[in-house]
PDB file of N, H, CA, C and O in Angstrom:
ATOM      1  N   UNK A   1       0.819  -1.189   0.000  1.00  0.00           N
ATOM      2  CA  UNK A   1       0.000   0.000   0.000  1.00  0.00           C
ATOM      3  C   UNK A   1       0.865   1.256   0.000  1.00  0.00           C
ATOM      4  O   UNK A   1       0.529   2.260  -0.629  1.00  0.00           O
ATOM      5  N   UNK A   2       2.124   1.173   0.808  1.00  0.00           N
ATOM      6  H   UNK A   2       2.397   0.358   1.319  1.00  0.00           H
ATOM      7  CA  UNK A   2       2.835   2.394   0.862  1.00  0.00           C
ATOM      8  C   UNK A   2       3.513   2.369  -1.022  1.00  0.00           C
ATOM      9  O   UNK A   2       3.976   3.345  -1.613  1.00  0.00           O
ATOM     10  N   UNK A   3       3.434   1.660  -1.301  1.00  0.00           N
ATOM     11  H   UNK A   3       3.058   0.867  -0.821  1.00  0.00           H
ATOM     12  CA  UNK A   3       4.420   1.810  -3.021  1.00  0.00           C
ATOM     13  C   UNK A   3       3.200   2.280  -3.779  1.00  0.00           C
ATOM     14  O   UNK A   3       3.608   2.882  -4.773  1.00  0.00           O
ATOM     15  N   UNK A   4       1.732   2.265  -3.738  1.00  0.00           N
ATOM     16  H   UNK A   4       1.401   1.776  -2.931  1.00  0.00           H
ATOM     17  CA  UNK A   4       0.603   2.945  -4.516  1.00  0.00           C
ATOM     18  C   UNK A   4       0.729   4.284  -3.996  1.00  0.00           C
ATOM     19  O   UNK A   4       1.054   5.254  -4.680  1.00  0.00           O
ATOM     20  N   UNK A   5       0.398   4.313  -2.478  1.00  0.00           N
ATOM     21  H   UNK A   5       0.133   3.525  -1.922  1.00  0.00           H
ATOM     22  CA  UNK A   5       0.470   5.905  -1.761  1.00  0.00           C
ATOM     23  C   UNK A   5       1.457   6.747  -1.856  1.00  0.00           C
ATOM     24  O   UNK A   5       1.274   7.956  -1.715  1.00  0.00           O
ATOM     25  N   UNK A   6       2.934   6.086  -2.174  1.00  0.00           N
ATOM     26  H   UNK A   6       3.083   5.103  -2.289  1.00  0.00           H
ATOM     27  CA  UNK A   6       3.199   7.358  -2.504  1.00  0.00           C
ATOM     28  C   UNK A   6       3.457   7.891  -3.665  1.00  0.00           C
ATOM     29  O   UNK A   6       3.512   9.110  -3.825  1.00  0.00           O
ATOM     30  N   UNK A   7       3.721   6.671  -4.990  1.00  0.00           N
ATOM     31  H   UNK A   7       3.677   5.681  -4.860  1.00  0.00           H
ATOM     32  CA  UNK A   7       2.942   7.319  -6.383  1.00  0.00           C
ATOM     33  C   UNK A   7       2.256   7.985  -6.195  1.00  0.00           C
ATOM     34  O   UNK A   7       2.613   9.017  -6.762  1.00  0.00           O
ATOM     35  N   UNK A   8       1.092   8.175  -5.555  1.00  0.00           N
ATOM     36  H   UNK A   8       0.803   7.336  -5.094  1.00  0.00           H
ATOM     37  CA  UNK A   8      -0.124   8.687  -6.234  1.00  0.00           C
ATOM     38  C   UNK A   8       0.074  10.406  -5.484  1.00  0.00           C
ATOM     39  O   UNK A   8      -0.203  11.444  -6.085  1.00  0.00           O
ATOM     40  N   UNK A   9       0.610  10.324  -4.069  1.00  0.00           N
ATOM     41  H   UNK A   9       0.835   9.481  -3.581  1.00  0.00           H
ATOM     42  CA  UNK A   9       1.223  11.516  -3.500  1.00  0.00           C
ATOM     43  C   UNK A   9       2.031  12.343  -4.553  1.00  0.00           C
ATOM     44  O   UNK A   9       1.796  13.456  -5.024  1.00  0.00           O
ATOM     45  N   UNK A  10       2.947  11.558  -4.757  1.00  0.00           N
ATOM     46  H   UNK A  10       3.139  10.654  -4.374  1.00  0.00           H
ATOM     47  CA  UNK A  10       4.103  12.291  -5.983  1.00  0.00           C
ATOM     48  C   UNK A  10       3.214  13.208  -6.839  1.00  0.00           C
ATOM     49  O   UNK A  10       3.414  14.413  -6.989  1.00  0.00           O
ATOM     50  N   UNK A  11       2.130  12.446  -7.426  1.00  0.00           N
ATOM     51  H   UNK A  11       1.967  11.467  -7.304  1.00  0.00           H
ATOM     52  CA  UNK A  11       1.294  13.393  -8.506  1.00  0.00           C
ATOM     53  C   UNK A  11       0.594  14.615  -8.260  1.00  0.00           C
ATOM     54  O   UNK A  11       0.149  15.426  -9.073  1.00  0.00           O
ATOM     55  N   UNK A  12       0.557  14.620  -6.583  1.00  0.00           N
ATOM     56  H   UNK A  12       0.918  13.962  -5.923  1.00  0.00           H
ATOM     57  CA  UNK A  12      -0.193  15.568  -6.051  1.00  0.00           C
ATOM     58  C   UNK A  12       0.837  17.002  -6.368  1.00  0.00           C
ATOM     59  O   UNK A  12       2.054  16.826  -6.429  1.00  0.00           O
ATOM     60  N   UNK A  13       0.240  18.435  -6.564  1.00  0.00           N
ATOM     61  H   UNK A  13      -0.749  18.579  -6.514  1.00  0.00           H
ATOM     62  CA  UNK A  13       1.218  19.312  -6.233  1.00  0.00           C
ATOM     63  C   UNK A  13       0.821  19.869  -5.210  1.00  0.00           C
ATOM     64  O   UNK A  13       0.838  21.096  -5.112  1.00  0.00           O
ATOM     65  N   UNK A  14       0.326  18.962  -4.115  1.00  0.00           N
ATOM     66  H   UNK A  14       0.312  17.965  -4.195  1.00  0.00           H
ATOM     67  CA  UNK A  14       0.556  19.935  -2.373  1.00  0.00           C
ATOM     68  C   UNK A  14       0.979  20.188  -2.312  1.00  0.00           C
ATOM     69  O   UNK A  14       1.827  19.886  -3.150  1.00  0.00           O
ATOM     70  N   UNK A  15       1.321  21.034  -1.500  1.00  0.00           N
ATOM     71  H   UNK A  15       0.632  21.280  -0.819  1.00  0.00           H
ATOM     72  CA  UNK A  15       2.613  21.307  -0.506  1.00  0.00           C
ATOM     73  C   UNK A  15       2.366  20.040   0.523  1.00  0.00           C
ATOM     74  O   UNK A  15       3.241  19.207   0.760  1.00  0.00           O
ATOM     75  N   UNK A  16       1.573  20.028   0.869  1.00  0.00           N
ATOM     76  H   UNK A  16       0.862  20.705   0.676  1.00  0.00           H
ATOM     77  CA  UNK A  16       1.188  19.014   2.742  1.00  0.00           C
ATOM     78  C   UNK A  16       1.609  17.307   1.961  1.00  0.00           C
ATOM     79  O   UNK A  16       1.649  16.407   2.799  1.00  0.00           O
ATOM     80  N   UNK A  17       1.838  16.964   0.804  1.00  0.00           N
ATOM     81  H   UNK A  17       1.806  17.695   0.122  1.00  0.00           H
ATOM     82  CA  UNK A  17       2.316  15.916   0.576  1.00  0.00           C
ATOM     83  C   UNK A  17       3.667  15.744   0.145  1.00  0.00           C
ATOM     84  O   UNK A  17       3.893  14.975  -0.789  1.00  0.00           O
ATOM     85  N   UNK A  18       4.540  16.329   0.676  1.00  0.00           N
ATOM     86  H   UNK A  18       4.356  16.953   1.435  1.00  0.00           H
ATOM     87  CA  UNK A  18       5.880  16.480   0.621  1.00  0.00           C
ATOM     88  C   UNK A  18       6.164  15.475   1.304  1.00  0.00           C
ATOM     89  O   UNK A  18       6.727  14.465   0.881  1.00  0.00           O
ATOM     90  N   UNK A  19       5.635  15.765   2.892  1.00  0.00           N
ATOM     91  H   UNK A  19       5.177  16.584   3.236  1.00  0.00           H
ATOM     92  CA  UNK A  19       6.465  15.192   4.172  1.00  0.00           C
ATOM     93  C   UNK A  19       5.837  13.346   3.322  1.00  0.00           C
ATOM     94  O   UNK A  19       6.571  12.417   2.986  1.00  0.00           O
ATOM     95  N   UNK A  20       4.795  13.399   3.253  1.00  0.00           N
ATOM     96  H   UNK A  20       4.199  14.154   3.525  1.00  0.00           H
ATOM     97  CA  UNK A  20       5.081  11.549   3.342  1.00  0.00           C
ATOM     98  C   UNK A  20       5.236  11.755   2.147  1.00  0.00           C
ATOM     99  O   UNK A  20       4.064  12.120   2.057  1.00  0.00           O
ATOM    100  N   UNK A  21       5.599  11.861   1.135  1.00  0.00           N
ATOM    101  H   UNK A  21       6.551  11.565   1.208  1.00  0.00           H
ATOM    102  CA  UNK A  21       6.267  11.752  -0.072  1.00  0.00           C
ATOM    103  C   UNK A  21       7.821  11.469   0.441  1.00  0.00           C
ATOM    104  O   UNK A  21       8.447  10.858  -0.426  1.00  0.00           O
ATOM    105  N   UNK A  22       8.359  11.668   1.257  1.00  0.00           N
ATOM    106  H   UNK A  22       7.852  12.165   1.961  1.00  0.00           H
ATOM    107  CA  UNK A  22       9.875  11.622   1.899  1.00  0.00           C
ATOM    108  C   UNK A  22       9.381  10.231   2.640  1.00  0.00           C
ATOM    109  O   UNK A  22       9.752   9.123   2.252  1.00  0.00           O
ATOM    110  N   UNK A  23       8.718  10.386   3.476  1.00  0.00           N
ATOM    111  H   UNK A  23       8.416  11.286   3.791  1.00  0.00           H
ATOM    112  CA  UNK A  23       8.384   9.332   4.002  1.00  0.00           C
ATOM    113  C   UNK A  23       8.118   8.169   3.601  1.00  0.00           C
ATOM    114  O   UNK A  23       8.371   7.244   4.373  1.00  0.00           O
ATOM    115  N   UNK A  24       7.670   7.942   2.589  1.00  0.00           N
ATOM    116  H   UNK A  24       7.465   8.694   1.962  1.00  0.00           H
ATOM    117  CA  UNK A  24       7.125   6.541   1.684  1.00  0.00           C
ATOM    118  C   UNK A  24       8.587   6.225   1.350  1.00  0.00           C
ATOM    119  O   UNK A  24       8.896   5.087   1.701  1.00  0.00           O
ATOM    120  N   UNK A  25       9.629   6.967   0.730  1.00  0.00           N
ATOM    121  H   UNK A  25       9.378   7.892   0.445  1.00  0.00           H
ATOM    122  CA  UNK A  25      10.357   6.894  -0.695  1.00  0.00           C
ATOM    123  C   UNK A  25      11.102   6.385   0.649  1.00  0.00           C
ATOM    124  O   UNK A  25      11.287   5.169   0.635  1.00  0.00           O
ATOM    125  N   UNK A  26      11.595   7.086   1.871  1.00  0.00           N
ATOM    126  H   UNK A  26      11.444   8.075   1.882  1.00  0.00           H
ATOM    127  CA  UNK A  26      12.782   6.115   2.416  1.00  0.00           C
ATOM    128  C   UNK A  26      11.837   4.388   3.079  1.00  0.00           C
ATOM    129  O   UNK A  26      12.514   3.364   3.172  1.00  0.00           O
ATOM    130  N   UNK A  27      10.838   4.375   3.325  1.00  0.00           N
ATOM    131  H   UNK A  27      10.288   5.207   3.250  1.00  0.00           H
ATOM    132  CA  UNK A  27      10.263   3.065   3.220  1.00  0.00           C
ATOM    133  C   UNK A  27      10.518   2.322   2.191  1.00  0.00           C
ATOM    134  O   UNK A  27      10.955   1.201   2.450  1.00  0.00           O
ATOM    135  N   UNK A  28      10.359   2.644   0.933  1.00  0.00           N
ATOM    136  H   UNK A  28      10.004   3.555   0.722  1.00  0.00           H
ATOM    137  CA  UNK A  28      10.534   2.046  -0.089  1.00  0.00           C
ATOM    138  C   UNK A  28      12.206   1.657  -0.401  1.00  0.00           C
ATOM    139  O   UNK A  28      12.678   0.638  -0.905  1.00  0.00           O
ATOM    140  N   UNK A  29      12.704   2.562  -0.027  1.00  0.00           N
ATOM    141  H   UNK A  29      12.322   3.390   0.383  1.00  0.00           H
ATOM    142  CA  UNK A  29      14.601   2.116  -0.113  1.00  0.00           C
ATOM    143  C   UNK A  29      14.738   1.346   1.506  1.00  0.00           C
ATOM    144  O   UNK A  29      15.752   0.663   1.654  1.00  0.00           O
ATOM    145  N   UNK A  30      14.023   1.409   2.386  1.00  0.00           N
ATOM    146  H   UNK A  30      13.200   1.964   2.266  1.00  0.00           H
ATOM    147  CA  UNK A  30      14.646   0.424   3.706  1.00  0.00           C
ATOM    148  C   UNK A  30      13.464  -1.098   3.167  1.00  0.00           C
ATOM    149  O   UNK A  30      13.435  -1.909   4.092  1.00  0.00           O
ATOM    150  N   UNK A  31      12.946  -1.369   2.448  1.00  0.00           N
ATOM    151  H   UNK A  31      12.969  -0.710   1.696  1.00  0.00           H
ATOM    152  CA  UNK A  31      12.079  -2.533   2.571  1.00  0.00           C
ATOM    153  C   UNK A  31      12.844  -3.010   1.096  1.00  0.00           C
ATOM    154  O   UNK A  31      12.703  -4.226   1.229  1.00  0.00           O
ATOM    155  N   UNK A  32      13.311  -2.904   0.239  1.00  0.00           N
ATOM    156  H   UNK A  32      13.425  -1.917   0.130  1.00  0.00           H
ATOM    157  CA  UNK A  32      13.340  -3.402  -0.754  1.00  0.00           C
ATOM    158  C   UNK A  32      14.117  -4.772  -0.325  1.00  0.00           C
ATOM    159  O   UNK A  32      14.860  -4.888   0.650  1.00  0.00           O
ATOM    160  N   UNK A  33      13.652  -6.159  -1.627  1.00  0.00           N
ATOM    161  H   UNK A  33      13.049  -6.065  -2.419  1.00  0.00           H
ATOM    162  CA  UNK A  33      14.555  -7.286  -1.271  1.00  0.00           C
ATOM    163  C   UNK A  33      16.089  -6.990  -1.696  1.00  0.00           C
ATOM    164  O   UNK A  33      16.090  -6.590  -2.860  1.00  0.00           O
ATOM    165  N   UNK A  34      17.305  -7.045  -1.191  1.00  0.00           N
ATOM    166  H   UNK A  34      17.304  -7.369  -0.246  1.00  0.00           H
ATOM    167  CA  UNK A  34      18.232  -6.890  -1.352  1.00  0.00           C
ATOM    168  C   UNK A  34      19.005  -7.935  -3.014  1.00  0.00           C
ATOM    169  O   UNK A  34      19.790  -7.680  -3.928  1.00  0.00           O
ATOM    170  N   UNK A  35      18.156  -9.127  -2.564  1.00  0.00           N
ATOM    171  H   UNK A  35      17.518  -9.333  -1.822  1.00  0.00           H
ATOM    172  CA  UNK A  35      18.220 -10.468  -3.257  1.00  0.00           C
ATOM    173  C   UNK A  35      18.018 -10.152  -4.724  1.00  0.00           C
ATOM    174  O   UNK A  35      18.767 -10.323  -5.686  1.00  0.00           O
ATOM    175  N   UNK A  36      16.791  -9.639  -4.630  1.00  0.00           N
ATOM    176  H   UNK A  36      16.183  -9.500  -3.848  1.00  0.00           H
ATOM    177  CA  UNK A  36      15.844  -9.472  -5.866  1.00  0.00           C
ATOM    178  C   UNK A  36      15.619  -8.791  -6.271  1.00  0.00           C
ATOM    179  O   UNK A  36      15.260  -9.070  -7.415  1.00  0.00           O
ATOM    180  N   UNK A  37      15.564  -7.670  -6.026  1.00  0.00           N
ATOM    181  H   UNK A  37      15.856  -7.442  -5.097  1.00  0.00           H
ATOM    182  CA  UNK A  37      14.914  -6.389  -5.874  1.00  0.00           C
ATOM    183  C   UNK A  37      13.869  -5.964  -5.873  1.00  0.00           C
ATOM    184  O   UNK A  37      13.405  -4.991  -6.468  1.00  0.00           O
ATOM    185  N   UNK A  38      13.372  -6.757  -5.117  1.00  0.00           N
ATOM    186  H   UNK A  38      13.748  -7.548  -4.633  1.00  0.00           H
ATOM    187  CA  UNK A  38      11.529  -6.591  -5.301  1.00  0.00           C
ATOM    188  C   UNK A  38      11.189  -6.351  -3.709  1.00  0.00           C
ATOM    189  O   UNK A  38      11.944  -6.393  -2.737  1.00  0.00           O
ATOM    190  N   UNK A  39       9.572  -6.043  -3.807  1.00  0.00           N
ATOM    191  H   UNK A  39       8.959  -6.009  -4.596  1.00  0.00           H
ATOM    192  CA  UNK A  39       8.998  -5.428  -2.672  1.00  0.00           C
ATOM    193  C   UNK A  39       8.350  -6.419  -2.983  1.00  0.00           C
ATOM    194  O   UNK A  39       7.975  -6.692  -4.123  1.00  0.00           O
ATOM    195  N   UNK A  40       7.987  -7.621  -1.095  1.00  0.00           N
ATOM    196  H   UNK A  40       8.291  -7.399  -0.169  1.00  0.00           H
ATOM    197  CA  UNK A  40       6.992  -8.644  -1.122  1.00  0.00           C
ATOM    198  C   UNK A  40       5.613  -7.575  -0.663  1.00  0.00           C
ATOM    199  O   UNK A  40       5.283  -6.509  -0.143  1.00  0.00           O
ATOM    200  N   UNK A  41       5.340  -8.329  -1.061  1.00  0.00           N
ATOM    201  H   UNK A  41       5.609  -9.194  -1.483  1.00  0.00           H
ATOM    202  CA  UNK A  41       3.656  -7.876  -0.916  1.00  0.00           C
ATOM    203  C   UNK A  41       2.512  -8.886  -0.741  1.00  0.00           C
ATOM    204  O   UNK A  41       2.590  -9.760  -1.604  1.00  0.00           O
ATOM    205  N   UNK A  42       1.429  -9.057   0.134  1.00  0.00           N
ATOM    206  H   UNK A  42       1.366  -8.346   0.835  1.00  0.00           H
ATOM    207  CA  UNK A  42       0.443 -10.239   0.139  1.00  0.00           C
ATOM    208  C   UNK A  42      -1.120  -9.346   0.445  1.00  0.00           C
ATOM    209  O   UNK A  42      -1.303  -8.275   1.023  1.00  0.00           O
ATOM    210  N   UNK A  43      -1.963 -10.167  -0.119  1.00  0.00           N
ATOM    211  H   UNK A  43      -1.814 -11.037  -0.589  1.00  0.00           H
ATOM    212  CA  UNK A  43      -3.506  -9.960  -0.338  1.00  0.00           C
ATOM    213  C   UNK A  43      -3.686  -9.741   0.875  1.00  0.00           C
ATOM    214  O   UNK A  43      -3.185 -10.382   1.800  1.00  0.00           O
ATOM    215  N   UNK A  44      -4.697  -8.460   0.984  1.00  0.00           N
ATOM    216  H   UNK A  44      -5.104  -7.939   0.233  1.00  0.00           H
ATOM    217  CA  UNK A  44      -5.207  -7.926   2.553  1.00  0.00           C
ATOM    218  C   UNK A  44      -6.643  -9.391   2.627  1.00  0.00           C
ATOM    219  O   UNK A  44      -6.953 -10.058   3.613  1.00  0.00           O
ATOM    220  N   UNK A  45      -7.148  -9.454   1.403  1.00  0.00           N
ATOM    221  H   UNK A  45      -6.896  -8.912   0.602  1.00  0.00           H
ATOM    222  CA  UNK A  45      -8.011 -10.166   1.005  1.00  0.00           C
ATOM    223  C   UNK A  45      -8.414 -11.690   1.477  1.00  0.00           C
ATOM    224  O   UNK A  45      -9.425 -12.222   1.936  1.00  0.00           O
ATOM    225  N   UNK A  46      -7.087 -12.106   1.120  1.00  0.00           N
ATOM    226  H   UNK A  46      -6.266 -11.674   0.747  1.00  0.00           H
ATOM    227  CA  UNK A  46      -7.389 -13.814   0.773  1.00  0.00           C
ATOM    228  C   UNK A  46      -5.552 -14.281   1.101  1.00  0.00           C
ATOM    229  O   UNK A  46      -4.672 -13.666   0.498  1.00  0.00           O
ATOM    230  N   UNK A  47      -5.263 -15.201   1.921  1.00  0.00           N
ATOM    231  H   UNK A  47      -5.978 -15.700   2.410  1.00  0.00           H
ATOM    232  CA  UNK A  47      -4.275 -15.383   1.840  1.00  0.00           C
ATOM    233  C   UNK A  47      -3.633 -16.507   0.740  1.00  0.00           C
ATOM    234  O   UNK A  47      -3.988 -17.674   0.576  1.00  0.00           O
ATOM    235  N   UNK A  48      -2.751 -15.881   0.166  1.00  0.00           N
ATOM    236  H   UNK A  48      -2.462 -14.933   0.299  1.00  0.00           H
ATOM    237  CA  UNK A  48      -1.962 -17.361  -1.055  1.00  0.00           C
ATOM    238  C   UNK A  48      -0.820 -17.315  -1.037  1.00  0.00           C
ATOM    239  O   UNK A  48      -0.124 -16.468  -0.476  1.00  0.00           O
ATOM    240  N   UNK A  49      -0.456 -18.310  -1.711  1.00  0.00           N
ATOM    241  H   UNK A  49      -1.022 -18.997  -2.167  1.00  0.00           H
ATOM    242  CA  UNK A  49       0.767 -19.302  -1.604  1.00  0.00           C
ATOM    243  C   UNK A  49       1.442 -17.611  -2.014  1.00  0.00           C
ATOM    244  O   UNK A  49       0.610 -16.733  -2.246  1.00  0.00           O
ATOM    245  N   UNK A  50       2.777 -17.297  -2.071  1.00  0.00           N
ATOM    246  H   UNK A  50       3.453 -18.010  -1.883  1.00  0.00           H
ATOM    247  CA  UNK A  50       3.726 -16.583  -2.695  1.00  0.00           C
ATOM    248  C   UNK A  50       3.912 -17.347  -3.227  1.00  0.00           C
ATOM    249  O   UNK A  50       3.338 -16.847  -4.194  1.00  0.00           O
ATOM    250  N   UNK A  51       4.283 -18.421  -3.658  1.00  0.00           N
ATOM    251  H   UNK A  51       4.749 -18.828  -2.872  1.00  0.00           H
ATOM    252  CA  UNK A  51       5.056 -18.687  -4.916  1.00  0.00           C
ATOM    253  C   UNK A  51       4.323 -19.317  -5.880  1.00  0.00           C
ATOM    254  O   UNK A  51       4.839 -20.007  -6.759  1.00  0.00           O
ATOM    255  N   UNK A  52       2.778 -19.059  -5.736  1.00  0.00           N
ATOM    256  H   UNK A  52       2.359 -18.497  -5.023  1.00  0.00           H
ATOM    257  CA  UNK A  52       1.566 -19.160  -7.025  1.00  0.00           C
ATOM    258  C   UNK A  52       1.373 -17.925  -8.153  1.00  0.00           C
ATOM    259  O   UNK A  52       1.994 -16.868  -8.044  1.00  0.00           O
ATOM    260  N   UNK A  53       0.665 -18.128  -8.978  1.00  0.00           N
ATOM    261  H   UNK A  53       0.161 -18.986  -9.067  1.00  0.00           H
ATOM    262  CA  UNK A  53       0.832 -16.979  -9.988  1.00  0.00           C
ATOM    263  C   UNK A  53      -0.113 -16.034  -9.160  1.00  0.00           C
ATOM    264  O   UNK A  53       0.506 -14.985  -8.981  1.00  0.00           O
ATOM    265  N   UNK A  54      -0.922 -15.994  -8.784  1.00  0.00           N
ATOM    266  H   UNK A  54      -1.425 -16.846  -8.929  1.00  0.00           H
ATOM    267  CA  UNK A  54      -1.464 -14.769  -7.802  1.00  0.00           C
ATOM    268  C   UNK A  54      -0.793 -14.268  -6.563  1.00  0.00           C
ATOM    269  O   UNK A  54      -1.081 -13.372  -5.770  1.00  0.00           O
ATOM    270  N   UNK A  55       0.320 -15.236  -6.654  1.00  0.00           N
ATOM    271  H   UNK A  55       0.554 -15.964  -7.299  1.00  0.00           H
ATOM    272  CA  UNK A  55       0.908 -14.413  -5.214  1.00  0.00           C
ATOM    273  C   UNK A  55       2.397 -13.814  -5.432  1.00  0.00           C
ATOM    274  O   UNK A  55       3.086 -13.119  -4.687  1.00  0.00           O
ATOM    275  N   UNK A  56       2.692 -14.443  -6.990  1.00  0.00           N
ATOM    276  H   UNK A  56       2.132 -15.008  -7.596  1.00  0.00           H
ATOM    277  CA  UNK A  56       3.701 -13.848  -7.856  1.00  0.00           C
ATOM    278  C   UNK A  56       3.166 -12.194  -8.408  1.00  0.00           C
ATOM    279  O   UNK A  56       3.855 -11.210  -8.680  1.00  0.00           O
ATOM    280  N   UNK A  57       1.921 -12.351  -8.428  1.00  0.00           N
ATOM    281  H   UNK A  57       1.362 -13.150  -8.207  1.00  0.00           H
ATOM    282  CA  UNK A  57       1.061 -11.032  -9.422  1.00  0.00           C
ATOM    283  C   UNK A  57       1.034  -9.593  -8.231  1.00  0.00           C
ATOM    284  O   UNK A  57       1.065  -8.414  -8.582  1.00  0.00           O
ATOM    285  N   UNK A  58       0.963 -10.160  -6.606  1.00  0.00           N
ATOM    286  H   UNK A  58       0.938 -11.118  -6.321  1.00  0.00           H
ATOM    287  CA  UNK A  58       0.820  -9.217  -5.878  1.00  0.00           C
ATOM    288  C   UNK A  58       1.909  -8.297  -5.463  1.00  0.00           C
ATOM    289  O   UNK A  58       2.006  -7.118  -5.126  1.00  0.00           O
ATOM    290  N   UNK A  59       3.195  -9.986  -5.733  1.00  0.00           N
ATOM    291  H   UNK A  59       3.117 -10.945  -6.007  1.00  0.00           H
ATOM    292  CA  UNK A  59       4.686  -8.146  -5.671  1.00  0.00           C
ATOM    293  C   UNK A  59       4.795  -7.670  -6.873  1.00  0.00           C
ATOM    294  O   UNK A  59       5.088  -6.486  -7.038  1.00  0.00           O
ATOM    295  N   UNK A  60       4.607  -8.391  -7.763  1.00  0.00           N
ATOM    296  H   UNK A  60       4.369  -9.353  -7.629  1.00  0.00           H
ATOM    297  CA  UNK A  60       4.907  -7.756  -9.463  1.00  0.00           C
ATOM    298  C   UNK A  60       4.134  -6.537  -9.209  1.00  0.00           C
ATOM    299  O   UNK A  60       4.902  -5.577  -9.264  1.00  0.00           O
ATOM    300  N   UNK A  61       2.724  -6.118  -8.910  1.00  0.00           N
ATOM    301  H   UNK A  61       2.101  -6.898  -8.866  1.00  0.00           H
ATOM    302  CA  UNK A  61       2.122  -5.205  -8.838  1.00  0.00           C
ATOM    303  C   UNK A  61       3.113  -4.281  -7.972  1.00  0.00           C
ATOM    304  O   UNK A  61       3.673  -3.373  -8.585  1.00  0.00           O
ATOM    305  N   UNK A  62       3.340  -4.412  -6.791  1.00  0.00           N
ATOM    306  H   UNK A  62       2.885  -5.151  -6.293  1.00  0.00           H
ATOM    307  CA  UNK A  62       3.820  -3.871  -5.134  1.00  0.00           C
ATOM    308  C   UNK A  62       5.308  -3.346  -6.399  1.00  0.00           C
ATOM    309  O   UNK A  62       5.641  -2.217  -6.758  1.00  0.00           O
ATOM    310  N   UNK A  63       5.763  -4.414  -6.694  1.00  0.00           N
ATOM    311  H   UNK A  63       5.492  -5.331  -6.402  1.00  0.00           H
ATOM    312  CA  UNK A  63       7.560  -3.747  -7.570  1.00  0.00           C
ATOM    313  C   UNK A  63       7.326  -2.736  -8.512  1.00  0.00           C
ATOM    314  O   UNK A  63       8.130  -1.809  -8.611  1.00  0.00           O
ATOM    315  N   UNK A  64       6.233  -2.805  -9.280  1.00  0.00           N
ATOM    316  H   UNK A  64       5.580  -3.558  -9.199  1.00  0.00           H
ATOM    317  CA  UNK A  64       5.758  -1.627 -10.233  1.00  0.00           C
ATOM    318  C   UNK A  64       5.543  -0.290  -9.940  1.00  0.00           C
ATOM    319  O   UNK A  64       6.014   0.687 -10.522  1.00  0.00           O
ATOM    320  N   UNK A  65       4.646  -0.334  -8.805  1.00  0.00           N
ATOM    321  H   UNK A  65       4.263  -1.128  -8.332  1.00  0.00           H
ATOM    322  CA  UNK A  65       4.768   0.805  -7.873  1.00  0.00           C
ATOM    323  C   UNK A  65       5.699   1.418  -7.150  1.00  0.00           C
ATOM    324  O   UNK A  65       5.671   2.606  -6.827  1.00  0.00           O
ATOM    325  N   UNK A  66       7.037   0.157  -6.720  1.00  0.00           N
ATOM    326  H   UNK A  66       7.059  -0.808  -6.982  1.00  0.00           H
ATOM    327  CA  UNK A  66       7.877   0.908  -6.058  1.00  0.00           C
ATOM    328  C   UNK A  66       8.825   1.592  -6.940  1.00  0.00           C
ATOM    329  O   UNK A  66       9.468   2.540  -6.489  1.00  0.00           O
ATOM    330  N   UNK A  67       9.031   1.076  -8.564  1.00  0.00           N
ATOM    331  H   UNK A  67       8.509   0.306  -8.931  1.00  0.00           H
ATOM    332  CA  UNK A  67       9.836   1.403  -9.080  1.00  0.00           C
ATOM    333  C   UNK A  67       8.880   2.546  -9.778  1.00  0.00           C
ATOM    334  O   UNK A  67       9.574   3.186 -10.567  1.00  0.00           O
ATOM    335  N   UNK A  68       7.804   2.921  -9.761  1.00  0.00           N
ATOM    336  H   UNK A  68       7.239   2.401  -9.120  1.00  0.00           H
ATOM    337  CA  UNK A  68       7.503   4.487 -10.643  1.00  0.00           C
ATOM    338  C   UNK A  68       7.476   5.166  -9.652  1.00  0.00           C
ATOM    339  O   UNK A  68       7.230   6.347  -9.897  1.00  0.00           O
ATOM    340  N   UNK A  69       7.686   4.834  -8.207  1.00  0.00           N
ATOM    341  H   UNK A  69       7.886   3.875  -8.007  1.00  0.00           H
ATOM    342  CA  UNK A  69       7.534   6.273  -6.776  1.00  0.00           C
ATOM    343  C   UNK A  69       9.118   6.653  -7.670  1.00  0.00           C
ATOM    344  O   UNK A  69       9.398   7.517  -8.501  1.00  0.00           O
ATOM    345  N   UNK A  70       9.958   5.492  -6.992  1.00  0.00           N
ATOM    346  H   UNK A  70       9.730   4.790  -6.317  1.00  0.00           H
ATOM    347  CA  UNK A  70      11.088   5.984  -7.377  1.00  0.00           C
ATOM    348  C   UNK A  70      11.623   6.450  -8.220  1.00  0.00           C
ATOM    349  O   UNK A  70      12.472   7.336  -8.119  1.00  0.00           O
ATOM    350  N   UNK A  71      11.200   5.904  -9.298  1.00  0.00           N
ATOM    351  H   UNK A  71      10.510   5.184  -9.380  1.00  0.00           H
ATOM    352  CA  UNK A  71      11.702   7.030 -10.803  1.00  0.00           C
ATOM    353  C   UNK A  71      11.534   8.377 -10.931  1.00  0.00           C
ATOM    354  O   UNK A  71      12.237   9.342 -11.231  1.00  0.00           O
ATOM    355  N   UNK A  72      10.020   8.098 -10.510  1.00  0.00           N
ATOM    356  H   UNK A  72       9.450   7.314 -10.266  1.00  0.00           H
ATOM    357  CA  UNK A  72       9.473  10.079 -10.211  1.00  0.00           C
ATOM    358  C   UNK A  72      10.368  10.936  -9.406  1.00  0.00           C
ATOM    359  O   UNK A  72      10.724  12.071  -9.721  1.00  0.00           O
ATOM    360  N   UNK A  73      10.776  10.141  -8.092  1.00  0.00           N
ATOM    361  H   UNK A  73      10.487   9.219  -7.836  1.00  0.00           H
ATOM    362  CA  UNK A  73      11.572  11.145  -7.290  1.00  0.00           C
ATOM    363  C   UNK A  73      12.876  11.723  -7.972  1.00  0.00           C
ATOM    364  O   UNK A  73      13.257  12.850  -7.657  1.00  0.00           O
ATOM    365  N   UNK A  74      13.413  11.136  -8.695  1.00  0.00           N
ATOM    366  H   UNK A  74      13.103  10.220  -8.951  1.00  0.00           H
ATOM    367  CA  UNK A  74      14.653  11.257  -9.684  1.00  0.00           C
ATOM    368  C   UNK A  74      14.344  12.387 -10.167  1.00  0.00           C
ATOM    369  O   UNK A  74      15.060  12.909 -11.022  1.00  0.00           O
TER     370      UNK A  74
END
C-alpha cells in the first residue's frame, strides 16, 4: 500500500504531501529485497501461496509501484 500511496502523492502538487512523499520513498529504499529487488507484498483479502501466480502477481504489482515512486523522485 505504501508503493501505490506514494505514487499517487508524488502526482499531487501539495505542498502538505511532501512530508510523506519523503516518508514513503525512504520506506521504499529500507524494505526493498536486497536479493531481488523486489517489494513482497500479500492480499489484505485472501491469503496465497507466494510462490503461485497470484501471489507472484501481488509483488509484481507492489515492484511496479515501487519502481515508478522511485523514478518520479529522480
Amino acid at each position: 500500500m505504501v508503493r501505490r500511496t506514494t505514487f499517487v502523492l508524488q502526482s499531487s502538487a501539495a505542498a502538505r504531501a511532501q512530508a510523506p512523499v519523503k516518508r514513503g520513498l525512504a520506506w521504499l529504499v529500507s524494505h526493498q529485497d536486497p536479493a531481488s529487488g523486489t517489494w513482497f507484498a500479500a492480499s489484505l483479502n485472501k491469503q496465497r501461496d507466494p510462490a503461485s501466480d497470484a501471489g507472484k502477481f501481488m509483488s509484481d504489482a507492489a515492484t511496479a509501484y515501487a519502481v515508478l515512486a522511485l523514478t518520479k523522485a529522480q
